[in-house]
C-alpha positions in Angstrom: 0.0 0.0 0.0 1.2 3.5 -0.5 -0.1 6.4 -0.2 -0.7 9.5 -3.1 -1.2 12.8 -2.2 -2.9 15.2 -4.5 -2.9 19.6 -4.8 -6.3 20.6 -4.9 -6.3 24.1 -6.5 -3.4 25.0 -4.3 -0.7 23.6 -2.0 -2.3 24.5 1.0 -5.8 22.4 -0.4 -4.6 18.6 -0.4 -6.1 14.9 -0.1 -4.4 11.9 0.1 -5.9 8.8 -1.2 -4.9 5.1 -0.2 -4.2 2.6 -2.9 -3.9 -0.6 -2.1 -1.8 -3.6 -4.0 -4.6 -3.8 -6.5 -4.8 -0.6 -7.3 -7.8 0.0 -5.6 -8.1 3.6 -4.1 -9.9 5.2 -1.4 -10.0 8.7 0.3 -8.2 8.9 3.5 -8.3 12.4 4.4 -8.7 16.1 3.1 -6.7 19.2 4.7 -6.5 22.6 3.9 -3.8 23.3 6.3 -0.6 22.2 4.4 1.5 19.5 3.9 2.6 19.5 7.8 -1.2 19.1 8.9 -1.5 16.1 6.5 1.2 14.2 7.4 0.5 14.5 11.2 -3.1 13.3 10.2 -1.8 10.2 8.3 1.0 9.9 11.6 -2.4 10.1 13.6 -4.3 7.6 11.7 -0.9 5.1 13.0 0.1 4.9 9.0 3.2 6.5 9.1 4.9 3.4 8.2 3.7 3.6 4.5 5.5 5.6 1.3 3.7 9.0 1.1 4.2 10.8 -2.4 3.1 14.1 -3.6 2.2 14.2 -6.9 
């Protein structure tokens, strides 16, 4: 699993989406705080452990 992280309109407006092996994908959260509000969300949710790439 790995998850993708998207700009939505602007780099402060991002989601990140899970996509598993399969390359299924679900939403996992939406921020409009910045990249440091996001990856304490995803730290929060205890899936720190997988690759996080902004795309």
């Amino acid at each position: 699993m790995k998850i993708l992280v998207y700009e939505n309109g602007s780099k402060s407006k991002l989601i990140a989406v899970l996509v598993e092996e399969n390359g299924s994908e679900r939403e996992l959260v939406r921020t409009e705080k910045g990249r440091d509000d996001l990856l304490n969300l995803i730290d929060d949710m205890n899936m720190s452990h997988l690759t996080v790439r902004f795309i």
